[in-house]
C-alpha positions as semicolon CSV with decimal commas, in nm:
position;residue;x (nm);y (nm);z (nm)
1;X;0,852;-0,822;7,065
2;X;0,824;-1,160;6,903
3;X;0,997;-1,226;6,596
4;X;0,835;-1,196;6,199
5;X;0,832;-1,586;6,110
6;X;0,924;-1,610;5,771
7;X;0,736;-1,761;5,462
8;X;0,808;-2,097;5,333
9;X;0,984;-2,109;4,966
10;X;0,706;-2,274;4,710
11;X;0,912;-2,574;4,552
12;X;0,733;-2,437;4,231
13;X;0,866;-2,114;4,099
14;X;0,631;-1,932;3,880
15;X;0,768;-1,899;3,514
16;X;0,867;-1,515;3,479
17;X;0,695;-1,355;3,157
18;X;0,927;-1,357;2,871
19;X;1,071;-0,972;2,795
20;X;0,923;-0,926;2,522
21;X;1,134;-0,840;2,155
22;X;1,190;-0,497;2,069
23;X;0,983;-0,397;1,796
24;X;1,222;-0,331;1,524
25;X;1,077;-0,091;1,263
26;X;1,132;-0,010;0,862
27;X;1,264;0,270;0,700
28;X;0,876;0,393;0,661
29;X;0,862;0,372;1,044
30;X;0,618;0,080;0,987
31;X;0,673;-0,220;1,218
32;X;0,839;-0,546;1,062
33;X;0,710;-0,904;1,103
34;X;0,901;-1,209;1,199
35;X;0,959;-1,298;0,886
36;X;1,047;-0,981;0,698
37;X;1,330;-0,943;0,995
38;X;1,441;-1,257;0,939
39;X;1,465;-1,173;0,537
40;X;1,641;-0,863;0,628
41;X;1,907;-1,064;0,823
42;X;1,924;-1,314;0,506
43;X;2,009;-0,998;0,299
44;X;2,303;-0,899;0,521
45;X;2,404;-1,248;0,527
46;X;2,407;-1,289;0,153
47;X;2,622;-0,950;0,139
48;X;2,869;-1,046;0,426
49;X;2,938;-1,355;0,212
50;X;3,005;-1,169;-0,082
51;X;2,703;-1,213;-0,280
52;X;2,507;-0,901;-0,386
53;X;2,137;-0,933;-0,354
54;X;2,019;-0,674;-0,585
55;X;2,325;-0,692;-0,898
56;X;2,327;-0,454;-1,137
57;X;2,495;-0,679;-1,414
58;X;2,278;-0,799;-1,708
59;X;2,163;-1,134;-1,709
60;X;2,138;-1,345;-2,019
61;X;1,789;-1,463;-2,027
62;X;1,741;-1,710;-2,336
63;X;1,462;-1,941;-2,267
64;X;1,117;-1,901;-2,143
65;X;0,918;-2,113;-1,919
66;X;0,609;-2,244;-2,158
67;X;0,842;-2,226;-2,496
68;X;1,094;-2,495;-2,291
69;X;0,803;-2,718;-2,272
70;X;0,640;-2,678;-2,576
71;X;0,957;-2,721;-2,787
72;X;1,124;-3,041;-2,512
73;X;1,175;-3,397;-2,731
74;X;1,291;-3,677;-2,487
75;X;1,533;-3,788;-2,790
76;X;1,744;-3,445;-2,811
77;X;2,087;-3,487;-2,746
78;X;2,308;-3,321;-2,677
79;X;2,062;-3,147;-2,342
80;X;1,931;-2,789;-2,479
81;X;2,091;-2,565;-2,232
82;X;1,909;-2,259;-2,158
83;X;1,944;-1,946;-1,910
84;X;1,611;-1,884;-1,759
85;X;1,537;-1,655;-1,446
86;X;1,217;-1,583;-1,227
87;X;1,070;-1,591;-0,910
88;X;1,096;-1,859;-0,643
89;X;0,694;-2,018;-0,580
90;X;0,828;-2,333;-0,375
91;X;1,063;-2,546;-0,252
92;X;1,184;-2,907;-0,176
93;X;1,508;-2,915;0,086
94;X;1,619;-3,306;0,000
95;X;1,932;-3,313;0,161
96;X;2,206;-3,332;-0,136
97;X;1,926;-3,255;-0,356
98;X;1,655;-3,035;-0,386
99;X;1,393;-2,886;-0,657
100;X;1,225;-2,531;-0,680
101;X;0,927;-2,382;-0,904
102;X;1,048;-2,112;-1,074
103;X;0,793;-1,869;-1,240
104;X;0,860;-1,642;-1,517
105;X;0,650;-1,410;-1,725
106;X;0,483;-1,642;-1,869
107;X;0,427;-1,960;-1,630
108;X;0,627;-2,204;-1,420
109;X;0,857;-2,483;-1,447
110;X;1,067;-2,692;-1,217
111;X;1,438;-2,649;-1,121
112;X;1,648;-2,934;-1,004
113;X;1,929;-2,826;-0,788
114;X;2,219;-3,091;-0,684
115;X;2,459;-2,957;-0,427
116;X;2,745;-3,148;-0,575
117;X;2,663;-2,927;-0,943
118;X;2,614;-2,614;-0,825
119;X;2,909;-2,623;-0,566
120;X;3,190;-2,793;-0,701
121;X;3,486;-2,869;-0,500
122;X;3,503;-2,798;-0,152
123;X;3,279;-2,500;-0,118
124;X;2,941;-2,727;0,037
125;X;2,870;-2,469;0,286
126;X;2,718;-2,252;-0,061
127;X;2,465;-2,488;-0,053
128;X;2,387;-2,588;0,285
129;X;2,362;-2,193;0,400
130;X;2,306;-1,983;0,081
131;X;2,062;-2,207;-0,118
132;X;1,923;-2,381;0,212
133;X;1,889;-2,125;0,446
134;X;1,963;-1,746;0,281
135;X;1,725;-1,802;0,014
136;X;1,301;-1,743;-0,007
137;X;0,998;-1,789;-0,142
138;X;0,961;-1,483;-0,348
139;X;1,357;-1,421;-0,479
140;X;1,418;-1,369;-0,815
141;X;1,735;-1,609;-0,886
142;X;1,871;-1,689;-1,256
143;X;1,922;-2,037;-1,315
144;X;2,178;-2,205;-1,593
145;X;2,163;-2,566;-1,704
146;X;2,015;-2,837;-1,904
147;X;1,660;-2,953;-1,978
148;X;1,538;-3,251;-1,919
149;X;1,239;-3,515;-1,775
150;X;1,212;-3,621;-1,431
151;X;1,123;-3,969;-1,286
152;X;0,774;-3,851;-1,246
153;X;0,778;-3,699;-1,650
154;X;0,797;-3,369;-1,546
155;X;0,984;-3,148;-1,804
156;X;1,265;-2,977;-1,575
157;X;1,560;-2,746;-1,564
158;X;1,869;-2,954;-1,431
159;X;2,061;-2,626;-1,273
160;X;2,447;-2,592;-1,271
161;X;2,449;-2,245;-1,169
162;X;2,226;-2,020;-0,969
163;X;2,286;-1,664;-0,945
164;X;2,104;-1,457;-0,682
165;X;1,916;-1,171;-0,891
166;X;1,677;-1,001;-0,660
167;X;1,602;-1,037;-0,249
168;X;1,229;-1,034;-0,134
169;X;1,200;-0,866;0,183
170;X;0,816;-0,905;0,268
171;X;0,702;-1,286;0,192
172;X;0,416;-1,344;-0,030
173;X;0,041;-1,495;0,057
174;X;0,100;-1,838;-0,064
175;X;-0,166;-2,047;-0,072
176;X;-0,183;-2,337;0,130
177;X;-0,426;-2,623;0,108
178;X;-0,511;-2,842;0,419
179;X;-0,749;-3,138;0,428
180;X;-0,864;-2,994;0,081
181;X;-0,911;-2,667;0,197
182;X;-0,708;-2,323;0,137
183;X;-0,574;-2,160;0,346
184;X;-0,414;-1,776;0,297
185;X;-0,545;-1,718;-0,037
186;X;-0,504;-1,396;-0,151
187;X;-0,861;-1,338;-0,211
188;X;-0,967;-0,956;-0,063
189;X;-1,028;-0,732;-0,325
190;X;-0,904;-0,427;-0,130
191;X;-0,612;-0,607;-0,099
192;X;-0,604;-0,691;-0,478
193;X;-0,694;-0,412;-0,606
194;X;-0,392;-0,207;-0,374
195;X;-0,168;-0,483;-0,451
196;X;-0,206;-0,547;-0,783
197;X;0,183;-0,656;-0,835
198;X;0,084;-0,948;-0,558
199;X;-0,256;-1,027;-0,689
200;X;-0,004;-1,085;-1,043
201;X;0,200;-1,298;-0,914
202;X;-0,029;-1,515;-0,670
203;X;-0,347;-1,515;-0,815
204;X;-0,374;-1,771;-1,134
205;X;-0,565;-1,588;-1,441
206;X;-0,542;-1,269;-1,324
207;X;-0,227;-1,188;-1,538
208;X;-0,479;-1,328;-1,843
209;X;-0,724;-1,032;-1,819
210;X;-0,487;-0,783;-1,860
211;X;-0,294;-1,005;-2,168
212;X;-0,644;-1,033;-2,322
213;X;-0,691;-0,646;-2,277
214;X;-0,378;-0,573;-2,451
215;X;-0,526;-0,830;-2,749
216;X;-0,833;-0,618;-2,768
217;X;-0,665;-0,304;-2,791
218;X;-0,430;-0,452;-3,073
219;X;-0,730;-0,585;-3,233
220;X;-0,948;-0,266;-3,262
221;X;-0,603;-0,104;-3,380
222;X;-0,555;-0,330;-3,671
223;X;-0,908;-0,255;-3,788
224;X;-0,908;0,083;-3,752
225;X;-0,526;0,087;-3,952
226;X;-0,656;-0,151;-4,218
227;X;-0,889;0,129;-4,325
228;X;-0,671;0,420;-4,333
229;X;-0,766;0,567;-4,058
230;X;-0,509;0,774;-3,849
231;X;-0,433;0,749;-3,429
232;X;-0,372;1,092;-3,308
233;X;-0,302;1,253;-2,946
234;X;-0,568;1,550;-2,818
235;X;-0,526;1,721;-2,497
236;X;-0,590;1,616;-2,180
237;X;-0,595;1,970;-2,018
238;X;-0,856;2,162;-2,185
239;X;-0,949;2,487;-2,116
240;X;-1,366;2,375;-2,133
241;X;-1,473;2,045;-2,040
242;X;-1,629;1,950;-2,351
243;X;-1,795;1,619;-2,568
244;X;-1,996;1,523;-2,300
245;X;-2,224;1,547;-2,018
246;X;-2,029;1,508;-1,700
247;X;-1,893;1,688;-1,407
248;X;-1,536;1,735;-1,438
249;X;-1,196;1,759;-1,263
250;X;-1,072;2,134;-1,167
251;X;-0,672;2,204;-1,240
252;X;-0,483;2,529;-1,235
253;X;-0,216;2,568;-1,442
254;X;0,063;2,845;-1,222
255;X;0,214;2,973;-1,576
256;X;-0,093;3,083;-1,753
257;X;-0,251;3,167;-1,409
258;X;-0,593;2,996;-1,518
259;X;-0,779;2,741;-1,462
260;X;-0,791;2,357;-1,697
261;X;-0,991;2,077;-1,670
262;X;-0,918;1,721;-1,705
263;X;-1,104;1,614;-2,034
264;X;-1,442;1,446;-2,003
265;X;-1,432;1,338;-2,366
266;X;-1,215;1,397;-2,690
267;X;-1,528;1,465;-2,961
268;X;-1,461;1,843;-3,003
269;X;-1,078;1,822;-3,087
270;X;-1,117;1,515;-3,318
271;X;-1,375;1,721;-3,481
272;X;-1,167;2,013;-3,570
273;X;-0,895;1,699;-3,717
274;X;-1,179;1,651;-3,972
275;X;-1,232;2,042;-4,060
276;X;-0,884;2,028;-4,085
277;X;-0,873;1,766;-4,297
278;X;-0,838;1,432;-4,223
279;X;-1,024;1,127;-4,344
280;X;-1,112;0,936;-4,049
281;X;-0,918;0,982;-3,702
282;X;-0,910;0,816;-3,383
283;X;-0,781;0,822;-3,028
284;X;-0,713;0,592;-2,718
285;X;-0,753;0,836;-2,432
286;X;-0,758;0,837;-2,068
287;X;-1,077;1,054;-2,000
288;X;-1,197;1,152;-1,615
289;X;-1,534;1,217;-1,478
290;X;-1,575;1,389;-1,139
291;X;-1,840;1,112;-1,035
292;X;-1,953;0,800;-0,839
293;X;-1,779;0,484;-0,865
294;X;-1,931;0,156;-0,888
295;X;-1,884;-0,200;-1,017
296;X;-1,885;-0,074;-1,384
297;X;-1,794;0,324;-1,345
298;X;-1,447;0,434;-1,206
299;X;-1,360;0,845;-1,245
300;X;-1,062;0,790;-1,491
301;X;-1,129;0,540;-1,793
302;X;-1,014;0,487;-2,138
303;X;-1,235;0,544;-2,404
304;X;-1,182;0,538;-2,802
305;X;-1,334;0,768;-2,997
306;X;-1,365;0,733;-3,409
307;X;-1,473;0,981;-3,679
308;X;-1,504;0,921;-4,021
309;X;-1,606;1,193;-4,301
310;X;-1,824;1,144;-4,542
311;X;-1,999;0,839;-4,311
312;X;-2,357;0,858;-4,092
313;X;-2,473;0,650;-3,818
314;X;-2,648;0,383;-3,991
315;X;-2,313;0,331;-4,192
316;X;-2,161;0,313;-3,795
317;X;-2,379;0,042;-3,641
318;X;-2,240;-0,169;-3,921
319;X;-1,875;-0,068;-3,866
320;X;-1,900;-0,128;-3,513
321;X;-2,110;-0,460;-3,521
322;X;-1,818;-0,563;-3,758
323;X;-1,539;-0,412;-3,527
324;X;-1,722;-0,602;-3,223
325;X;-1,665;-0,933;-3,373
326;X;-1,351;-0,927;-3,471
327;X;-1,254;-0,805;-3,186
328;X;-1,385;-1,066;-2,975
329;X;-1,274;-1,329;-3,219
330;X;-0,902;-1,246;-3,149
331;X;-0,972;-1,235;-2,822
332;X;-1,132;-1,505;-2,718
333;X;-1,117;-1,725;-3,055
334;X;-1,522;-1,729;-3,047
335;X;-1,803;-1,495;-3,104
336;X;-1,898;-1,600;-2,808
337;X;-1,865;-1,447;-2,421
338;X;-1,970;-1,562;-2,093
339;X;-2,026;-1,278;-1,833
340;X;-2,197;-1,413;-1,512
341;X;-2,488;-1,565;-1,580
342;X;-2,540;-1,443;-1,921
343;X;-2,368;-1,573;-2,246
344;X;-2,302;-1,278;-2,459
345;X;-2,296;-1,330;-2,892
346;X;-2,094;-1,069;-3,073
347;X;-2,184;-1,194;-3,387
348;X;-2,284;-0,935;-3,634
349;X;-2,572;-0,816;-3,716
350;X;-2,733;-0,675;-3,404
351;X;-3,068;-0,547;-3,343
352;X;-3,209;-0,213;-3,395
353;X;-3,486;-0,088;-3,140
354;X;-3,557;0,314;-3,117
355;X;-3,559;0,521;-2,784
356;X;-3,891;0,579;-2,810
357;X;-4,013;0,203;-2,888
358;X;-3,801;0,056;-2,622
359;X;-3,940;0,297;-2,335
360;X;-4,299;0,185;-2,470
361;X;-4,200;-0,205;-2,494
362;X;-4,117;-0,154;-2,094
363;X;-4,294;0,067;-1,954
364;X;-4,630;0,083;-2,174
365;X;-4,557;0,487;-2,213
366;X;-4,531;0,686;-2,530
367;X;-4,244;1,003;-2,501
368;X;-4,286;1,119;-2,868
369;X;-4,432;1,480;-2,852
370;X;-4,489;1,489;-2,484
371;X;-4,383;1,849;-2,288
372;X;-4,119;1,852;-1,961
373;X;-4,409;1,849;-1,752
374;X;-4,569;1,557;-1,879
375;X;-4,244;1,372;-1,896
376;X;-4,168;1,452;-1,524
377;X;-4,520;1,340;-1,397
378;X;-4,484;1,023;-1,618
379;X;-4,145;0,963;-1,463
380;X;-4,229;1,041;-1,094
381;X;-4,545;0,811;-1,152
382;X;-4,289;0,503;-1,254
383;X;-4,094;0,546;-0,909
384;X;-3,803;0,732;-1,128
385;X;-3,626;1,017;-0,952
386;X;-3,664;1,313;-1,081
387;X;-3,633;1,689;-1,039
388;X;-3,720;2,082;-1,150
389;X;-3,359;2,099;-1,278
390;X;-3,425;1,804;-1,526
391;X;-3,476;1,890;-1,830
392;X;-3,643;1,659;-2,139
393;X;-3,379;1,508;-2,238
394;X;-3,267;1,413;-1,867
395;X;-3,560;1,294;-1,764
396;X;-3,627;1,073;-2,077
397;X;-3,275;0,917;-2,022
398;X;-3,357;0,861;-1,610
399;X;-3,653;0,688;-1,784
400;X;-3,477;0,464;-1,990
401;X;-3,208;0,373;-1,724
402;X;-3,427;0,281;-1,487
403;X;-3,691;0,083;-1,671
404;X;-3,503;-0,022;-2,036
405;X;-3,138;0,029;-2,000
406;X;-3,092;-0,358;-1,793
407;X;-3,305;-0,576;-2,023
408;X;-3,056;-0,588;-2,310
409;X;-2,824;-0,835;-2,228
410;X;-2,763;-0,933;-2,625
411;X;-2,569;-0,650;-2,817
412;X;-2,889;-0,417;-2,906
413;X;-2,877;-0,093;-3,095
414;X;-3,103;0,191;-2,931
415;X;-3,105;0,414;-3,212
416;X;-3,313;0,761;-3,287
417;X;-3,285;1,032;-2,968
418;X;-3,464;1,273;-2,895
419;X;-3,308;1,618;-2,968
420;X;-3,297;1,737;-2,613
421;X;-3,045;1,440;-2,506
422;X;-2,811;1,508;-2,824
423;X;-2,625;1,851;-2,794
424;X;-2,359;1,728;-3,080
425;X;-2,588;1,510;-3,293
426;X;-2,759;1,589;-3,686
427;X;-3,133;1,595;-3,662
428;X;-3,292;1,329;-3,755
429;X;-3,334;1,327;-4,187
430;X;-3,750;1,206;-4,142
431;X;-3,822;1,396;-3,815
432;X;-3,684;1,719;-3,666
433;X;-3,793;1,601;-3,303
434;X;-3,526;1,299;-3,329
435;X;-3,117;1,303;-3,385
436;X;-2,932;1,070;-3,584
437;X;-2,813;0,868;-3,279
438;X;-2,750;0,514;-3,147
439;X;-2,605;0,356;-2,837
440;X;-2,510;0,012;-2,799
441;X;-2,655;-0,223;-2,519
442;X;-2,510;-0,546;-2,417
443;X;-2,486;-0,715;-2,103
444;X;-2,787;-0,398;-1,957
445;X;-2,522;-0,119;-1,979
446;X;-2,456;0,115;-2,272
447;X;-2,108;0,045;-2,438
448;X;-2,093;0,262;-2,727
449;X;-2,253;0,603;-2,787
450;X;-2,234;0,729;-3,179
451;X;-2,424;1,010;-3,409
452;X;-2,401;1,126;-3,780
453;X;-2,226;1,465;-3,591
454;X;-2,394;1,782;-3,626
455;X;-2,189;1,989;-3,867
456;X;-2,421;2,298;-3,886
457;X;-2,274;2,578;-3,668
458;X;-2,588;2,761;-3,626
459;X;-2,751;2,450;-3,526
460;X;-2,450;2,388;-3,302
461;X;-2,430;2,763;-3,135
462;X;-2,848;2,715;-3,083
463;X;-2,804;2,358;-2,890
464;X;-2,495;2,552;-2,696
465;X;-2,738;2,803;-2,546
466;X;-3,005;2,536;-2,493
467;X;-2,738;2,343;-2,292
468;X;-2,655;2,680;-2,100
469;X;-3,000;2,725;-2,026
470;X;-3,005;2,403;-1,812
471;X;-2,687;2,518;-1,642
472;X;-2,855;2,842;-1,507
473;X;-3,146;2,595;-1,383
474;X;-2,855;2,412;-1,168
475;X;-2,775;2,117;-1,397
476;X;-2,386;2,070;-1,336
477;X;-2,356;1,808;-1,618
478;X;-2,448;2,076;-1,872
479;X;-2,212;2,201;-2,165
480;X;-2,009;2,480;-2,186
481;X;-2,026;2,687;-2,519
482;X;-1,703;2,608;-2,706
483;X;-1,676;2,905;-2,912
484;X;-1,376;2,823;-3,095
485;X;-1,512;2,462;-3,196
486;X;-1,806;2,686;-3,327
487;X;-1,566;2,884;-3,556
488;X;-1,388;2,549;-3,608
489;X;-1,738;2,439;-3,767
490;X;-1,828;2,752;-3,960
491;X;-1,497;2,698;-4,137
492;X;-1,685;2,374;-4,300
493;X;-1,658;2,025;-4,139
494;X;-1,805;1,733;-4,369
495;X;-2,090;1,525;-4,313
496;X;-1,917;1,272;-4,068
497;X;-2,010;0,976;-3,811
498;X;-1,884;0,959;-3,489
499;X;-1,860;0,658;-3,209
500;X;-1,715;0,655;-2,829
501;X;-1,674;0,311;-2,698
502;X;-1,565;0,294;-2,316
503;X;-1,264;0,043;-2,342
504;X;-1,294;-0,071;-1,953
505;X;-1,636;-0,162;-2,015
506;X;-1,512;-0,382;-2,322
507;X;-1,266;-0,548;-2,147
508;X;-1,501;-0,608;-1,885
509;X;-1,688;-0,825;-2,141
510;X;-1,413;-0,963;-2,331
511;X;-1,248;-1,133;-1,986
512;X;-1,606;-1,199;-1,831
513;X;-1,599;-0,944;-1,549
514;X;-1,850;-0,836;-1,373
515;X;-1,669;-0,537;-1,238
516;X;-1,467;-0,264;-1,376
517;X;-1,222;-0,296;-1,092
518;X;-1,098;-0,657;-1,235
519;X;-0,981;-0,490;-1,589
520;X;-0,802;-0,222;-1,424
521;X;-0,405;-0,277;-1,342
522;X;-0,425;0,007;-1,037
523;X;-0,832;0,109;-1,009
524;X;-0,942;0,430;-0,765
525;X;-0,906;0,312;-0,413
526;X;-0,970;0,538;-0,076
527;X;-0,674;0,656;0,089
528;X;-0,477;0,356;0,277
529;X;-0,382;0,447;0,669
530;X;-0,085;0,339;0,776
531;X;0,076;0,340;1,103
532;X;0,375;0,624;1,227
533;X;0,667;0,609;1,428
534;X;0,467;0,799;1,687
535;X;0,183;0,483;1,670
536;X;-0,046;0,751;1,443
537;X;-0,242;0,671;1,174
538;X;-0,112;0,842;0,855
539;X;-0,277;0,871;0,481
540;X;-0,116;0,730;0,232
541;X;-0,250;0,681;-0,118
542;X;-0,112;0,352;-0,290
């Protein structure tokens, strides 16, 4: 039997495949990155050296980014010293030296760090490891020292102590430009929008929208205060969804053993504040609408709502136009808005065009004294969806969505409704077909809604039923009969103006957004999945 001859060894030995890391996981059971291990390690580091990475101890914080630079003079001596603290944008490792960007609340300024200042004596390994290597882009540190100018004029912080305040553990999107181009910009707006706090602190001018939003609120405070006028608190639970047209959100409350809703609007309990007595109320509340979501509607919004006794709508338009100035003069320091394409004047006065004219400027059709029928064939015959469970006042406001409602781009008053698409508004004092009603236009969407209010409880109980009427023919948007605001009414309310302006859709135009998701800190998102332990996707809303 002859012998197996054996195989030659290749001088080459193919490269064996690296084994490849474990995957070490979080406490979520969600798989860490490079880089977040390696931030986890620095945190252990920082703690087997002593140095606690999230310290509970107060830290003295007397200076401010922006005020430091405003208030610097080359010629000031003794140095200001200052205590400032922030987050960590960049660095510059210069051997002995080294300098940082430090941003605070309100913007960013330059740190210069000598090892030879903030380590004194012997201890250099507290800079080489701790500052050098322990430290991230993203870590809060506080920062004590000196002000003053760089070789290149930059106004700095010369530091002669850090002190570690807060460890990142995930790194942030920095951008980085290449041959003039970026690269990982935080730019997704699913990402933004479920990340705001990253889209804060990357993002330039993002921080601004929401600084300007708080101005505008302050704004149409101080003009509703100047004028007497009292902020109040209504509930958000209500036992009928009233004030509005709108499908709402279904609670149950376990110790009453009945079922709420999440307000649509706050009309009906401000109302009752005037039978009761008071002057002129208003309220700042977070309202929420069991419907679609698009670029300018999301299902929970703030809206204010105003009523003043003794007032009617034409005495409104005037407040408001007034109101809408102001308000964009603190703002924005100018009448003046620029929203896409369009440049938007706030000035007062605005124009005044009725419901009925403006349907006949754009569609050539008269709706005064026409029937449902007629309506609906008029509407279908324009290409404007329509159906049996319409009634007038539905239809007539389809019509004036689809063909009006996006050619006022200047702030436009449509005044003078119809009765059928005003359940809460006074008749109209020359025609019993119309109500006492105007909503304000700008930019093609309908900001403000207002009425001299319908005080008449007869009148009221009457448009109740109407409105109950549709509800039988399927029209979920229709209102409930509020009996007690009924009773509230026959107890006397006086002749009194109302407005709703939806506060998202202000901001929107104050800050030059073109969608509602920009002006909200944490807008509706779907459900995010997320992966398990097991490898299974999860839901988790963020």
């Amino acid at each position: 039997m002859a012998s197996q001859q054996q195989a030659p060894q290749n001088k080459k030995q193919k490269k064996q495949p690296k084994a490849e890391a474990p995957k070490v996981l979080g406490p979520n059971g969600r798989e860490l990155s490079e880089q977040e291990i390696g931030r986890r390690a620095s945190m252990q580091a920082l703690r087997d050296r002593g140095i606690e990475p999230y310290p509970a101890a107060l830290y003295p914080v007397d200076a401010k980014s922006v005020e430091i630079k405003e208030n610097f003079r080359d010629d000031e001596e003794p140095k200001r010293e200052v205590c400032i603290a922030g987050r960590i944008m960049s660095r510059r490792i210069m051997g002995k030296a080294s300098f940082m960007e430090l941003q605070d609340a309100d913007g960013r300024i330059q740190v210069y760090v000598s090892r030879d200042e903030v380590c004194p004596g012997e201890d250099k390994d507290l800079y080489n490891v701790v500052f050098k290597k322990l430290l991230d882009i993203g870590d809060f540190v506080g920062i004590k020292g000196f002000v003053f100018r760089t070789q290149t004029g930059e106004i700095s912080v010369h530091a002669k102590e850090i002190t570690v305040l807060s460890k990142a553990l995930r790194p942030l999107p920095i951008v980085k430009i290449k041959d003039g181009q970026a690269y990982d910009a935080f730019t997704d707006p699913e990402l933004r929008y479920r990340r705001r706090y990253v889209d804060l602190v990357v993002n330039k001018g993002v921080k601004e929208i929401f600084l300007k939003r708080t101005r505008m609120f302050n704004s149409m405070r101080e003009y509703f205060n100047a004028q007497g006028y009292v902020e109040v608190e209504t509930p958000i639970l209500q036992g009928i969804a009233g004030g509005a047209a709108a499908r709402p959100f279904i609670t149950h409350h376990n110790t009453l053993d009945t079922d709420l809703y999440l307000r649509i609007a706050d009309e009906l309990y401000l109302k009752r504040l005037i039978v009761g007595g008071f002057e002129g109320v208003y309220e700042f509340s977070r309202n929420f609408r069991n419907e679609g979501m698009d670029r300018t509607h999301n299902p929970e919004f703030t809206c204010m709502e105003i009523y003043v006794s003794y007032k009617d709508y034409r005495w409104m338009m005037e407040f408001t136009e007034k109101m809408l100035e102001k308000i964009c003069l603190d703002v924005n320091g100018t009448t003046k808005v620029k929203v896409g394409d369009n440049e938007i004047d706030f000035k007062a006065p605005y124009k005044r065009v009725t419901m009925a004219q403006a349907i006949k400027d754009f569609t050539g059709y008269d709706i005064t004294g026409k029937s449902e029928d007629e309506l609906r064939k008029a509407a279908l015959g324009m290409g404007v969806e329509v159906d049996e469970k319409m009634g007038k006042g539905k239809i007539i406001d389809e019509i004036f969505g689809a063909k009006c409602e996006g050619n006022y781009i200047q702030p436009t008053f449509i005044i003078d409704y119809p009765i059928e698409m005003s359940p809460l508004t006074k008749k109209h004092r020359d025609n019993p077909e119309l109500t006492e009603r105007f909503e304000l236009m700008v930019n093609g969407k309908e900001l403000a809604n207002a009425y001299s209010e319908l005080n008449d409880p007869i009148d009221q109980y009457e448009r109740f039923v109407e409105q109950m009427r549709l509800a039988d023919k399927g029209d979920d948007e229709a209102m409930i009969i509020d009996h007690d605001f009924i009773r509230a009414l026959e107890y006397g309310m006086p002749p009194t103006s109302g407005m709703g302006i939806g506060m998202d859709r202000l901001a929107m135009l104050m800050t030059g957004q073109t969608t509602i998701q920009e002006v909200l800190l944490f807008p509706q998102m779907k459900p995010e999945a997320r992966q398990t332990k097991a490898g299974e996707e999860e839901s988790e809303e963020l």
